[in-house]
C-alpha positions in Angstrom: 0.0 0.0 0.0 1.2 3.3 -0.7 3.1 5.1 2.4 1.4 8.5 1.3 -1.4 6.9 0.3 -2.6 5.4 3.4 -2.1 8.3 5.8 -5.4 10.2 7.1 -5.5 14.4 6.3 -6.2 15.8 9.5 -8.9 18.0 9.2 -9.0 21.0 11.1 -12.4 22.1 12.8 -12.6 25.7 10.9 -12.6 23.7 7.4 -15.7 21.8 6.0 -15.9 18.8 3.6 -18.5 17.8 1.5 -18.4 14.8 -1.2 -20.6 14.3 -3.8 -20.3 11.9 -6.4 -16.9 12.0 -7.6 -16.6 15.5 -6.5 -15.0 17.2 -2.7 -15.7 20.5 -2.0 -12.8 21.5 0.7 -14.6 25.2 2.4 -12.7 27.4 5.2 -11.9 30.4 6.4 -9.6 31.5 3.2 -12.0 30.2 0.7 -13.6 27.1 -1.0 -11.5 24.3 -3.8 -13.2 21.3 -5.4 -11.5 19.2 -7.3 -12.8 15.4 -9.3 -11.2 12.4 -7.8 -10.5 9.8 -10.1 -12.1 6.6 -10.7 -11.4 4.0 -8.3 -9.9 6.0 -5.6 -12.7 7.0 -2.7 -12.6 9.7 -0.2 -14.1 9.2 3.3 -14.7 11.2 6.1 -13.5 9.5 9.4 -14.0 11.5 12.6 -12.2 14.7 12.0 -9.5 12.9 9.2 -10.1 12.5 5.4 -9.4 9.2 4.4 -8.1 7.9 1.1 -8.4 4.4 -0.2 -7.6 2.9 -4.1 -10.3 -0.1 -5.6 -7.0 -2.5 -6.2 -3.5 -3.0 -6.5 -3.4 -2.3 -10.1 -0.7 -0.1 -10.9 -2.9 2.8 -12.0 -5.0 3.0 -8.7 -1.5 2.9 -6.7 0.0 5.6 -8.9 -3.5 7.5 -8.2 -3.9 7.1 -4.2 -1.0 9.0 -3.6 -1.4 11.7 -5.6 -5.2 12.3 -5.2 -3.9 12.3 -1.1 -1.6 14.8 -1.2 -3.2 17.2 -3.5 -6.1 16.5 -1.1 -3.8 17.9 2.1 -3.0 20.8 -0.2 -6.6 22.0 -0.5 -7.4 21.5 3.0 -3.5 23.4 4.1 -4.7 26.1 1.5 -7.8 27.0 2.7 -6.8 27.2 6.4 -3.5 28.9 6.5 -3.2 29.3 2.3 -0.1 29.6 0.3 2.9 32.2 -0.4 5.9 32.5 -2.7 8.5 34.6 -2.4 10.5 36.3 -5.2 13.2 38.4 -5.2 14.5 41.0 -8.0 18.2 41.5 -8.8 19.7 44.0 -10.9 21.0 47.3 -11.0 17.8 49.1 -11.9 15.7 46.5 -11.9 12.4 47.2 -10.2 8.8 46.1 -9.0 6.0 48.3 -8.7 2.1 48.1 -8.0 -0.3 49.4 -10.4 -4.2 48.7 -9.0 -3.9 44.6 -8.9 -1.5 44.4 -11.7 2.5 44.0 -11.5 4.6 46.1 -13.7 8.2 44.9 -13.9 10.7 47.2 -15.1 13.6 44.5 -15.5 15.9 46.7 -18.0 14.0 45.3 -20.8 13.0 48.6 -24.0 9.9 48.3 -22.1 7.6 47.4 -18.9 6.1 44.2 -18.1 2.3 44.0 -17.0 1.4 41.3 -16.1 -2.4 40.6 -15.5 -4.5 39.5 -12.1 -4.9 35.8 -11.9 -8.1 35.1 -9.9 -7.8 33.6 -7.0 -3.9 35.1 -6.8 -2.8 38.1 -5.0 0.2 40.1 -5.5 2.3 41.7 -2.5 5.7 43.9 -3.2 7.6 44.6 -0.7 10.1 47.8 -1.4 11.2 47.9 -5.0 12.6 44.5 -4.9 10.5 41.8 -3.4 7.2 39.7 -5.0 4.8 38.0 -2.4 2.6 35.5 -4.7 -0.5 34.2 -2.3 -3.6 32.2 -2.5 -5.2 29.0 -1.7 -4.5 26.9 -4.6 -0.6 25.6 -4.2 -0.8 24.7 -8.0 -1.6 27.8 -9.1 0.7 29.8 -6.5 3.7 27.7 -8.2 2.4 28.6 -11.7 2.1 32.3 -11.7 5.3 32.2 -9.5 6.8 30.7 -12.0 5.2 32.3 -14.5 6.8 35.8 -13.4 10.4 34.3 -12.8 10.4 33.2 -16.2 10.0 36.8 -17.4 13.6 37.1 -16.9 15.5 34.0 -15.4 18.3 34.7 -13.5 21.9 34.9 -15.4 24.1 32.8 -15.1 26.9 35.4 -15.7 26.1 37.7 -13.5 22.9 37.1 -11.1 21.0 39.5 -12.4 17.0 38.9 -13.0 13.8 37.4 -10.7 14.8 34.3 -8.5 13.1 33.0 -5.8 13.8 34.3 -1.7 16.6 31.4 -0.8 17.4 30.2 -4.5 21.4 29.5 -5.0 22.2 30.8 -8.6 25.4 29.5 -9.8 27.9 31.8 -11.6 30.0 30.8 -14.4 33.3 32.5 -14.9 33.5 34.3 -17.9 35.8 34.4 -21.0 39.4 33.7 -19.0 41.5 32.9 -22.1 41.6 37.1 -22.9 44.3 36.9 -20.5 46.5 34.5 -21.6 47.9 35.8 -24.6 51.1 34.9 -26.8 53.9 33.7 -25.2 
């Protein structure tokens, strides 16, 4: 049985579950996800867990029952406490700014970046330099932070561009044969 699988979702007692069908509603204080489990898994409500369990041992119901489990937890995380990523901007010149609920990027580029509300997405900046990416869906707080990293990636020559808050960027040394010249 699948180690993931098998664990129950502790459910805490400001979220509500409903299941209809083939269809769970996940409801709290930050909002409401539903999401289509797929056939042969089933979702139960035990006390105050959320237990999953596959039909069989067939290889596509094991691949299933720990996948449907953890993006299960994720709905039930995001709507209690919800999601945040954390991006930072690097360049000389390089800056984030707030118009209404759009971002606008100026990332030394012949023009500024807008890029459009997402629903179910809000958009923090912090100074000139920092992106706060937040909402209840994890999926969708991954995409659209990854979304604006990919704007401009950082370089690998010199750091400069959107990476996110902890990310090691690796350097490469530049052209070092210049220097040696004829002997």
């Amino acid at each position: 049985m699948s180690r993931i699988g098998r664990l129950p979702i502790p459910v805490p007692k400001s979220v509500k579950i409903s299941i209809k069908d083939d269809e769970i509603t996940v409801s709290g204080p930050k909002g409401e996800l539903k999401r289509v489990v797929p056939a042969g898994i089933s979702v139960a409500v035990q006390d105050t867990n959320l237990v999953v369990s596959r039909a069989s041992d067939g290889r596509e119901h094991r691949a299933l029952h720990g996948l449907t489990r953890a993006l299960l937890a994720n709905m039930v995380n995001g709507v209690s406490t919800g999601y945040e990523k954390v991006l930072e901007v690097v360049g000389v010149g390089f800056r984030v700014e707030k118009a209404g609920d759009k971002l606008m990027l100026r990332l030394g580029l012949s023009h500024p970046v807008e890029l459009p509300v997402v629903a179910g997405i809000t958009y923090g900046v912090e100074g000139t330099n920092k992106i706060k990416v937040t909402g209840i869906n994890k999926e969708l707080v991954g995409q659209v932070a990854a979304n604006i990293r990919g704007v401009r990636p950082p370089d690998k020559y010199k750091g400069k561009g959107i990476r996110y808050s902890g990310e090691k960027v690796r350097i490469k040394p530049g052209k070092a044969g210049k220097a040696v010249g004829k002997g």
